[in-house]
Biopython code that builds the backbone (N, CA, C, O; Angstrom):
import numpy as np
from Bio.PDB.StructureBuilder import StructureBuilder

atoms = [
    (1, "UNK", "N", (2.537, -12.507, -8.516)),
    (1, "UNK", "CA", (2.299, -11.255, -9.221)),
    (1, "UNK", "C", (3.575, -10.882, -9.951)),
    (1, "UNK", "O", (4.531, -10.729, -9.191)),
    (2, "UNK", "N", (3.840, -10.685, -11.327)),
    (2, "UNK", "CA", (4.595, -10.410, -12.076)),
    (2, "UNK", "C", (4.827, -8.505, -12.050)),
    (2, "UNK", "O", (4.153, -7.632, -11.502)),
    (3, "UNK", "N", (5.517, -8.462, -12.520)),
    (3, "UNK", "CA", (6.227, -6.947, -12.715)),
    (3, "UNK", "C", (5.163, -6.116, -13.004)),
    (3, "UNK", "O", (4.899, -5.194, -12.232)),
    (4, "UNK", "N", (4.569, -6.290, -13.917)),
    (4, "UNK", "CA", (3.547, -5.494, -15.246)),
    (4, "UNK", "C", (1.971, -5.848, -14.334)),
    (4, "UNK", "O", (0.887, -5.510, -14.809)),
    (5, "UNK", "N", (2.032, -6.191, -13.695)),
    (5, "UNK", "CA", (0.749, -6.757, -12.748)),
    (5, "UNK", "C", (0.849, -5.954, -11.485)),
    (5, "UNK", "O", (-0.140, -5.529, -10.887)),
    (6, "UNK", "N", (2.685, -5.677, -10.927)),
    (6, "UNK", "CA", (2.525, -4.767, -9.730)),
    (6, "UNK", "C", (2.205, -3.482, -10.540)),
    (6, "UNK", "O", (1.291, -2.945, -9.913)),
    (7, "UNK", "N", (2.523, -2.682, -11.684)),
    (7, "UNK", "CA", (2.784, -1.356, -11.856)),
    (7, "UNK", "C", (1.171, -1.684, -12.388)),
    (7, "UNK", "O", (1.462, -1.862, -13.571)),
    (8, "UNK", "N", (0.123, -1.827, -12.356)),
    (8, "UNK", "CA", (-0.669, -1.456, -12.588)),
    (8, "UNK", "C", (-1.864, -1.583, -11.475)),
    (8, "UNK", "O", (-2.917, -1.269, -12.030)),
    (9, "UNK", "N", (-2.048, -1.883, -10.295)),
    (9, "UNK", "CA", (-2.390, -1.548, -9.063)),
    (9, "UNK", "C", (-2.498, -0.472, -8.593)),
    (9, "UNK", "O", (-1.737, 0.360, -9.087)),
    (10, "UNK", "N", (-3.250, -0.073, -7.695)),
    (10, "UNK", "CA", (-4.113, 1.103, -7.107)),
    (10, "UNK", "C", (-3.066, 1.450, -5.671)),
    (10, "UNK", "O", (-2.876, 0.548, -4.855)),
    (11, "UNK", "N", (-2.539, 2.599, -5.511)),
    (11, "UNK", "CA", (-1.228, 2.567, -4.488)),
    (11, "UNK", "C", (-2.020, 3.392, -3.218)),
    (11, "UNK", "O", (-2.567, 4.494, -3.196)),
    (12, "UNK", "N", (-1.867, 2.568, -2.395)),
    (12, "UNK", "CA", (-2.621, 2.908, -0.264)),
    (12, "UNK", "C", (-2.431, 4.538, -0.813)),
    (12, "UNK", "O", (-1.464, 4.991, -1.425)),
    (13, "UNK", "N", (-3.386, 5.090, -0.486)),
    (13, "UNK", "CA", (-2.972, 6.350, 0.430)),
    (13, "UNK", "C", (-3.376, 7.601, -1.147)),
    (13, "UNK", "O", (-3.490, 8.820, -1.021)),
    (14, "UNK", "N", (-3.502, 6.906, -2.350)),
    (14, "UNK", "CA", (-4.023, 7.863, -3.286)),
    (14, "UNK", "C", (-5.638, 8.523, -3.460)),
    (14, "UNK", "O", (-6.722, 8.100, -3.057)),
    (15, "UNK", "N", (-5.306, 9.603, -4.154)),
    (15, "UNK", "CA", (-6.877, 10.122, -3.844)),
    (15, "UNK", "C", (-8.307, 9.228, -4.542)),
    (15, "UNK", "O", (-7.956, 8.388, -5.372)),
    (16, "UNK", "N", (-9.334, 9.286, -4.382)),
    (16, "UNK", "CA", (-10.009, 8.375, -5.249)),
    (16, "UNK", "C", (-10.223, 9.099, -6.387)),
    (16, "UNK", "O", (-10.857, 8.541, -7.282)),
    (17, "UNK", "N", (-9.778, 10.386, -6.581)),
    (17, "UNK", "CA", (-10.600, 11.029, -7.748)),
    (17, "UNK", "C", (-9.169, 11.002, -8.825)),
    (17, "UNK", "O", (-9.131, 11.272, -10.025)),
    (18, "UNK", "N", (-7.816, 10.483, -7.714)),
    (18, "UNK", "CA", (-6.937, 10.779, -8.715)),
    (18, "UNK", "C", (-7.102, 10.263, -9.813)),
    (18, "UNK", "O", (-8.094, 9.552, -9.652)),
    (19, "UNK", "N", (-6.577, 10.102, -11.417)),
    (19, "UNK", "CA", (-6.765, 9.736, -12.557)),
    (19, "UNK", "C", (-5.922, 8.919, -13.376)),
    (19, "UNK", "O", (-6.020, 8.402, -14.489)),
    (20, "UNK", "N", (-4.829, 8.981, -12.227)),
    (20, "UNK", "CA", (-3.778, 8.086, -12.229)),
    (20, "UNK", "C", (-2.970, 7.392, -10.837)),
    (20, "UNK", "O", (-1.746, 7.518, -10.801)),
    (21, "UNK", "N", (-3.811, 6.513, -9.471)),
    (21, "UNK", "CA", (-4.156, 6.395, -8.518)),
    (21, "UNK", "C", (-2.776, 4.955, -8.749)),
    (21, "UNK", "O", (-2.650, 4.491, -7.616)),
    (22, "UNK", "N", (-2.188, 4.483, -9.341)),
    (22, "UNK", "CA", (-1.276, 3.563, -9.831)),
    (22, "UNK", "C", (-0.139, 3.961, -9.204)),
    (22, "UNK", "O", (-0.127, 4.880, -8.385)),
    (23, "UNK", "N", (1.012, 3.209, -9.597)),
    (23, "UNK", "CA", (2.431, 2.840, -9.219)),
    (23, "UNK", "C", (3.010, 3.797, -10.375)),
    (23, "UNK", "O", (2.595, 3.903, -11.530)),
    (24, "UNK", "N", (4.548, 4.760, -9.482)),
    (24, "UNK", "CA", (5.192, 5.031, -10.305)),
    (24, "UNK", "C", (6.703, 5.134, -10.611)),
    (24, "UNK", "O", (7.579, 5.098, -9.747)),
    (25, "UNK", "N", (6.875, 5.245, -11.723)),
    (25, "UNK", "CA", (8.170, 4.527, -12.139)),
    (25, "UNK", "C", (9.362, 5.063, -10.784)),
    (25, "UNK", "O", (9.557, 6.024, -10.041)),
    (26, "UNK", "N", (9.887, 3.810, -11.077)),
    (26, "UNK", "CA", (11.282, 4.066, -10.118)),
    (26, "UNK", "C", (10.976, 3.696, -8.809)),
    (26, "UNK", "O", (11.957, 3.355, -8.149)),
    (27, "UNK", "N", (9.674, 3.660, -8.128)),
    (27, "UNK", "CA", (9.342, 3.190, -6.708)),
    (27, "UNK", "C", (9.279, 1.920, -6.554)),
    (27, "UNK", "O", (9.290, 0.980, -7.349)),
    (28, "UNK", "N", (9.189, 2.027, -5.079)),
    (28, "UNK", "CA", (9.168, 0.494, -4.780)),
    (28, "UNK", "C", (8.169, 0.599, -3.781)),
    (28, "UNK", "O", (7.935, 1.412, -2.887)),
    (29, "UNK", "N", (7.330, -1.083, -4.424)),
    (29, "UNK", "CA", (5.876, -1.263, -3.748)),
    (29, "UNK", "C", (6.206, -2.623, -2.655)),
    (29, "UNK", "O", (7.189, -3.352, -2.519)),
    (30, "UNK", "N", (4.820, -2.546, -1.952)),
    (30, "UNK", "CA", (4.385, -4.234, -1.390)),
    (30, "UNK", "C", (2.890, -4.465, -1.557)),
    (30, "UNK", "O", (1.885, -3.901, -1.125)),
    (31, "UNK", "N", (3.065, -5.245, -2.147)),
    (31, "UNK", "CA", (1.224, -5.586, -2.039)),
    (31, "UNK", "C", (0.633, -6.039, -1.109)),
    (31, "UNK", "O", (0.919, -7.175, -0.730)),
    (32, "UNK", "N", (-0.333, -5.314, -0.483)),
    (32, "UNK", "CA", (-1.174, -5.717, 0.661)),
    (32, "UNK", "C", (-2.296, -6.830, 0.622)),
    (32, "UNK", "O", (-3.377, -6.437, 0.183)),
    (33, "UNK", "N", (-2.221, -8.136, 1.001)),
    (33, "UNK", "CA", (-3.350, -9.315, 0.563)),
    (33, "UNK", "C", (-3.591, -9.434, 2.037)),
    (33, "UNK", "O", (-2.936, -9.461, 3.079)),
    (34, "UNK", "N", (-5.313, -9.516, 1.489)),
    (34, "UNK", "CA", (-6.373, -9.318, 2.371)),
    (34, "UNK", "C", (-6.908, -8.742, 3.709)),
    (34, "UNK", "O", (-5.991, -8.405, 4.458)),
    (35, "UNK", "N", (-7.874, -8.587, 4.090)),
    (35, "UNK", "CA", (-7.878, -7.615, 5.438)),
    (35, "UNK", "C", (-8.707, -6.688, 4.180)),
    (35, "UNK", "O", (-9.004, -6.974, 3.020)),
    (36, "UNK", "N", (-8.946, -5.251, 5.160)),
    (36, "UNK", "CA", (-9.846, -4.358, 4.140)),
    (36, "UNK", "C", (-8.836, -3.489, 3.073)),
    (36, "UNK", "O", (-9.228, -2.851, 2.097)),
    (37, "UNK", "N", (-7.670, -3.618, 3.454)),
    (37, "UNK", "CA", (-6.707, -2.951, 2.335)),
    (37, "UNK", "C", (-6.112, -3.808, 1.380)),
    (37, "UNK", "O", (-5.085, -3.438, 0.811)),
    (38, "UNK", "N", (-6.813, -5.309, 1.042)),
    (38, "UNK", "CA", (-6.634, -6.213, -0.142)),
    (38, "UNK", "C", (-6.730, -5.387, -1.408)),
    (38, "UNK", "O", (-7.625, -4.721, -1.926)),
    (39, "UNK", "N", (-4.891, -5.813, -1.855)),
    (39, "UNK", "CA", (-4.823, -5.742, -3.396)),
    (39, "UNK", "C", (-4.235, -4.357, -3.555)),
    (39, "UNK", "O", (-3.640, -4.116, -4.605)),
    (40, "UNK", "N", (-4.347, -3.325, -2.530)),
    (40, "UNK", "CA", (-3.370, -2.286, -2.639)),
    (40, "UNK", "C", (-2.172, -2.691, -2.415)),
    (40, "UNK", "O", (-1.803, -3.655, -1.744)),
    (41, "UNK", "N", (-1.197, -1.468, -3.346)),
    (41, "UNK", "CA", (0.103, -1.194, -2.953)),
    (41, "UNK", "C", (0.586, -0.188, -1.933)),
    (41, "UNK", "O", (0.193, 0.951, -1.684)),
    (42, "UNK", "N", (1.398, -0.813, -1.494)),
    (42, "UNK", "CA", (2.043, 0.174, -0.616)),
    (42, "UNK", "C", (3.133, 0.765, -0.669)),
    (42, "UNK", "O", (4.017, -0.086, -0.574)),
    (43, "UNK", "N", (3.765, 2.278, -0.820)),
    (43, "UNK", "CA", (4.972, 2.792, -1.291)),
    (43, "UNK", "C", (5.917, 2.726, -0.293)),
    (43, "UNK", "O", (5.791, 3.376, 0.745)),
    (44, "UNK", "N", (7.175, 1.752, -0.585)),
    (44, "UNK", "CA", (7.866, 1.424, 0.267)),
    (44, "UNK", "C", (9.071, 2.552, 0.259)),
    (44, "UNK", "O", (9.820, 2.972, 1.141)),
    (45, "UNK", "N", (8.945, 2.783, -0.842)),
    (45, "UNK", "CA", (10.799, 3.738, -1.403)),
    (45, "UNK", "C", (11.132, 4.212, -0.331)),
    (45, "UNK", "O", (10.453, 4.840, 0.480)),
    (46, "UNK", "N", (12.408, 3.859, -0.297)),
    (46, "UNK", "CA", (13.555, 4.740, 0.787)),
    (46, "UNK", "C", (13.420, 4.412, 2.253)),
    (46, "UNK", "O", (13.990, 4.898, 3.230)),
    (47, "UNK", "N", (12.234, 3.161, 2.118)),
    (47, "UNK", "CA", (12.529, 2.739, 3.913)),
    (47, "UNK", "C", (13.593, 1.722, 3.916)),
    (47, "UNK", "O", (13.788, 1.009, 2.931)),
    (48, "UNK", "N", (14.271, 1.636, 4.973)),
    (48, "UNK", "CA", (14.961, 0.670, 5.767)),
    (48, "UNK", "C", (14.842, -0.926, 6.075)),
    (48, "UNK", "O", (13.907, -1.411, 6.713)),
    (49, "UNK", "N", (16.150, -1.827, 5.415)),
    (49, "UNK", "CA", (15.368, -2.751, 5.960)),
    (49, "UNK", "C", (14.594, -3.584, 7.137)),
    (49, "UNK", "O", (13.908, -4.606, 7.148)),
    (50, "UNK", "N", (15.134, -2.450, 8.332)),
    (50, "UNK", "CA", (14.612, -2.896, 9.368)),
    (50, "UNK", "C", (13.461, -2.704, 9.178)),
    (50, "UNK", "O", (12.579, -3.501, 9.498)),
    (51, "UNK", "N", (13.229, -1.332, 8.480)),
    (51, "UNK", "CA", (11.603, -0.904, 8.352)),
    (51, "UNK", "C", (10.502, -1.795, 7.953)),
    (51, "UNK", "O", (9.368, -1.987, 8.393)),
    (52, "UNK", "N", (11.322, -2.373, 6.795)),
    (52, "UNK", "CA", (10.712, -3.279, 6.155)),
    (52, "UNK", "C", (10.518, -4.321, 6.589)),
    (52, "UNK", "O", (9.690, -5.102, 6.121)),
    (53, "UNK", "N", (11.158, -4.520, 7.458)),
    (53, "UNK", "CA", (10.584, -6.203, 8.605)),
    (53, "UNK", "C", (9.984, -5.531, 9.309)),
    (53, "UNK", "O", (10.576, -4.538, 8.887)),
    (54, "UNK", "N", (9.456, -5.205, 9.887)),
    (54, "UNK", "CA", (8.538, -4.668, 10.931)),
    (54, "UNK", "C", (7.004, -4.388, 10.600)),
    (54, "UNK", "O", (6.122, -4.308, 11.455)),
    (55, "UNK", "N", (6.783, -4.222, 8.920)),
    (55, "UNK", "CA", (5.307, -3.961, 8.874)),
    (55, "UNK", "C", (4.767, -3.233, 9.543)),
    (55, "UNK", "O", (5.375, -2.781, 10.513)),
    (56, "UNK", "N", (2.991, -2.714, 9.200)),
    (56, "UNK", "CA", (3.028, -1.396, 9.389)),
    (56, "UNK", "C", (1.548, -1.185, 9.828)),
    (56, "UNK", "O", (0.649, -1.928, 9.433)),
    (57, "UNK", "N", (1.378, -0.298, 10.535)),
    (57, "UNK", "CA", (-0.447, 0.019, 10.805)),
    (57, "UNK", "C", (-0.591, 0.761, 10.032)),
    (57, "UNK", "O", (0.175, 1.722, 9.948)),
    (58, "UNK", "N", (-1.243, 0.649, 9.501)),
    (58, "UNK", "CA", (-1.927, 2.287, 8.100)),
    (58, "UNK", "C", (-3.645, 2.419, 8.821)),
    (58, "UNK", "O", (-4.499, 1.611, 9.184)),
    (59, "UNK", "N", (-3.527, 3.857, 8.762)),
    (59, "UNK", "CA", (-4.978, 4.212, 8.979)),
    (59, "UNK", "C", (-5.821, 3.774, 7.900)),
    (59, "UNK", "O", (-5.503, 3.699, 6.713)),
    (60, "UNK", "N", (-7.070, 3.454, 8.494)),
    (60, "UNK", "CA", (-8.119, 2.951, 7.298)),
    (60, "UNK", "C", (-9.376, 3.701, 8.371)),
    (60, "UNK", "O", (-9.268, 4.082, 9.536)),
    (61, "UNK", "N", (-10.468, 3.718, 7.511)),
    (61, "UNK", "CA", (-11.358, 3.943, 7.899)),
    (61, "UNK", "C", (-12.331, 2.877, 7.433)),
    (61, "UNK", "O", (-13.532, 3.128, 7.526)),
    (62, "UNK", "N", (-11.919, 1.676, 6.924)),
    (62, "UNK", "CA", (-13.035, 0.701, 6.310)),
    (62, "UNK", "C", (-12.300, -0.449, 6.643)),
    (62, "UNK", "O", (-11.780, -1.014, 5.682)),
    (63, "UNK", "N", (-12.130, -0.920, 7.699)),
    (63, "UNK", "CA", (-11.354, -1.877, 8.939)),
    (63, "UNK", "C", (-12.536, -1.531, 9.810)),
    (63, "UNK", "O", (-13.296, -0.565, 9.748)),
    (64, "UNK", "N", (-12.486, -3.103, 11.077)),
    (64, "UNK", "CA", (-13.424, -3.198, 11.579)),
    (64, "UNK", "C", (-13.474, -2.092, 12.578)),
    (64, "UNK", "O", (-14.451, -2.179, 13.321)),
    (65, "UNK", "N", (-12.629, -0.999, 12.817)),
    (65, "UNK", "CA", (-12.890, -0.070, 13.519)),
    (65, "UNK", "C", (-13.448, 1.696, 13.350)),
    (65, "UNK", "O", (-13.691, 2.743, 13.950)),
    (66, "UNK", "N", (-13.398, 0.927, 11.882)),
    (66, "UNK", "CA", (-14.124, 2.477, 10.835)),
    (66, "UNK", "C", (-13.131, 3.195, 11.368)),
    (66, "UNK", "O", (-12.147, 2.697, 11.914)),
    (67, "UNK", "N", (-13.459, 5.042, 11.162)),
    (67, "UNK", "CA", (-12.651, 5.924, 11.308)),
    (67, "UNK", "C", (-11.785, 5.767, 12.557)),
    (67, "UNK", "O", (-12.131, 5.023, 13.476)),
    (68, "UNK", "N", (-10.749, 6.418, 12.577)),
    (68, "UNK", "CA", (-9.792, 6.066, 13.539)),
    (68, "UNK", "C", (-9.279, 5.076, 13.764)),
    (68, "UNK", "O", (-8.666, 4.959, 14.825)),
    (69, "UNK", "N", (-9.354, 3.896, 12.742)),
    (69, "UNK", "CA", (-9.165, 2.320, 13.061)),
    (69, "UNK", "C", (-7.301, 2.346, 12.206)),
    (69, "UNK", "O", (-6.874, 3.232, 11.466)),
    (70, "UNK", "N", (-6.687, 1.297, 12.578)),
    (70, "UNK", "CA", (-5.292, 0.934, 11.878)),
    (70, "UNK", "C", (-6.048, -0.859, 11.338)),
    (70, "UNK", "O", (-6.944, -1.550, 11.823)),
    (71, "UNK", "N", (-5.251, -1.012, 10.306)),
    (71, "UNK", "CA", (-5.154, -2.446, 9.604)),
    (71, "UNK", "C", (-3.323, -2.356, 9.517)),
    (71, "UNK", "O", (-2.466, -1.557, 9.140)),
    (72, "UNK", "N", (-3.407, -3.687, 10.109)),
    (72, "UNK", "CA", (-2.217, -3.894, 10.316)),
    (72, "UNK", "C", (-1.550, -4.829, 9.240)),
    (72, "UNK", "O", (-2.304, -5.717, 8.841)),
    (73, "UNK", "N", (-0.276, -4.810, 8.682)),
    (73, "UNK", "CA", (0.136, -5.642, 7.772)),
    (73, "UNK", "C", (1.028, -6.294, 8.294)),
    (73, "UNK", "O", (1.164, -5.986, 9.478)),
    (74, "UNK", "N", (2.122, -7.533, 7.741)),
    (74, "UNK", "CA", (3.526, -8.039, 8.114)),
    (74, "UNK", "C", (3.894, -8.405, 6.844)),
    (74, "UNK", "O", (3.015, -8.470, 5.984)),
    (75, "UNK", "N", (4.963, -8.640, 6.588)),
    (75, "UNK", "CA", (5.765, -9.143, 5.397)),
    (75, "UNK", "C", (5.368, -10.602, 5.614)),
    (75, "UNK", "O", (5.113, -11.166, 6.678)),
    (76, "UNK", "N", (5.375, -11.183, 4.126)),
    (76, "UNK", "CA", (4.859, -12.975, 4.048)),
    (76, "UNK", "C", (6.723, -12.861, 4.405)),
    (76, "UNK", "O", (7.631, -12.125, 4.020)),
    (77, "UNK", "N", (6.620, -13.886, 5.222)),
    (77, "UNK", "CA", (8.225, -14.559, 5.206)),
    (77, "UNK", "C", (8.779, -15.332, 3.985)),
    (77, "UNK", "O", (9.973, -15.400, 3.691)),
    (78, "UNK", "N", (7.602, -15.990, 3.216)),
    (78, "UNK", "CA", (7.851, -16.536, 1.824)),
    (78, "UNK", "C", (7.912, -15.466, 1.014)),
    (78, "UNK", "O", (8.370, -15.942, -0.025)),
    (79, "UNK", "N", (7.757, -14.451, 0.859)),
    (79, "UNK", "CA", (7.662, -13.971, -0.142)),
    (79, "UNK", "C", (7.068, -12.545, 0.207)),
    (79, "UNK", "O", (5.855, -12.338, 0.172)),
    (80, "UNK", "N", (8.228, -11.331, 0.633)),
    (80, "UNK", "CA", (8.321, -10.482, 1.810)),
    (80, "UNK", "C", (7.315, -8.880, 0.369)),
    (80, "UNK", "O", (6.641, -7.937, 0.783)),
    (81, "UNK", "N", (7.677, -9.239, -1.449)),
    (81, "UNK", "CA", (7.010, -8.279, -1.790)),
    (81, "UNK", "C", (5.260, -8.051, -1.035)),
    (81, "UNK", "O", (4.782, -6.928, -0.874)),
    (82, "UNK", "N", (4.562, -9.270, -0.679)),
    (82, "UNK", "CA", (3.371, -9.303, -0.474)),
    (82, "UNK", "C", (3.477, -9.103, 1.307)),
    (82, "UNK", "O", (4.197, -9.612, 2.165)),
    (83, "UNK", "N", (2.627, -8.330, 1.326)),
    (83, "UNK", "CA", (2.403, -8.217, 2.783)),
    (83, "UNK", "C", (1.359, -8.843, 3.720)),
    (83, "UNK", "O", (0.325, -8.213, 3.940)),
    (84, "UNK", "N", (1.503, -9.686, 4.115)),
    (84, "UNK", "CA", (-0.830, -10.638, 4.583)),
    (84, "UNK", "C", (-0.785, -9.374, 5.831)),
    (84, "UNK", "O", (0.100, -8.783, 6.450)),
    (85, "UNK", "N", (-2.369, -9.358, 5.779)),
    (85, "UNK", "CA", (-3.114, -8.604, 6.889)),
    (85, "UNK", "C", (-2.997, -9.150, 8.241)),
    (85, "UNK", "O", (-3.145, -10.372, 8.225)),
    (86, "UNK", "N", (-2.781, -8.662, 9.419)),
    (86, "UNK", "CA", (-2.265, -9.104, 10.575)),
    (86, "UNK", "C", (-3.717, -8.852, 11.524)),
    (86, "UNK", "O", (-3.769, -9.420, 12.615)),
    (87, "UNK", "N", (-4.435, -8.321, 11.250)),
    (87, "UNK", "CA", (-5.624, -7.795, 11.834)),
    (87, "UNK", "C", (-5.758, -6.139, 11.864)),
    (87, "UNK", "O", (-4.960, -5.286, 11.475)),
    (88, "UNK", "N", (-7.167, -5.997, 12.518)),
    (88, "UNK", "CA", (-7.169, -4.575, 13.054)),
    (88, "UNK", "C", (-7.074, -3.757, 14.263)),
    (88, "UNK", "O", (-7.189, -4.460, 15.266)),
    (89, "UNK", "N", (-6.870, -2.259, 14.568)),
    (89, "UNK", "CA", (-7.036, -2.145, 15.754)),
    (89, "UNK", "C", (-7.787, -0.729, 15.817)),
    (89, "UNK", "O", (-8.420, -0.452, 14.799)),
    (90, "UNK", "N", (-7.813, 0.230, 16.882)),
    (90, "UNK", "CA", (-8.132, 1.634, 17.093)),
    (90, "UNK", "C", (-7.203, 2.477, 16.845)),
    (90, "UNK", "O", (-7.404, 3.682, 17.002)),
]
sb = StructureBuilder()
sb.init_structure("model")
sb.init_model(0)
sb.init_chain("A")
sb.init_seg("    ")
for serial, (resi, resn, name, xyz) in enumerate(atoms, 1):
    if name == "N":
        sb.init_residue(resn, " ", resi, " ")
    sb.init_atom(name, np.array(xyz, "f"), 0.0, 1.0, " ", f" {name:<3s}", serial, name[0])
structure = sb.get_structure()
């Protein structure tokens, strides 16, 4: 995924009605591949790099545990902008 390919992606955690639901300038993303949060970004700005090795549960409600469920991510070790799906939990 090139530069101009991340800033135009749909960023975790925006509203659906927003009108501009995208990446914005000056932040820093990870792209989430596959699992039910495939192809979102995730706003990393201002975490840590420990933070950033550690990966993250984000609430989802469209993970195999519906509401109240986490999808879990990790950093690719090849290639730490993309994050692969680690599974789900409660």
């Amino acid at each position: 995924m090139d530069d101009e390919q991340l800033m135009r992606g749909r960023v975790y955690g925006a509203d659906h009605d927003d009108p501009d639901p995208g990446s914005q300038y000056g932040h820093v993303y990870r792209e989430l591949v596959a699992g039910p949060l495939d192809g979102l970004l995730l706003d990393v700005t201002g975490w840590s790099a420990d933070r950033l090795a550690e990966g993250v549960a984000l609430p989802t409600e469209i993970g195999a545990f519906g509401p109240g469920g986490r999808a879990h991510y990790a950093p690719r070790p090849a290639d730490p902008r993309r994050w692969d799906w680690a599974g789900d939990s409660r």
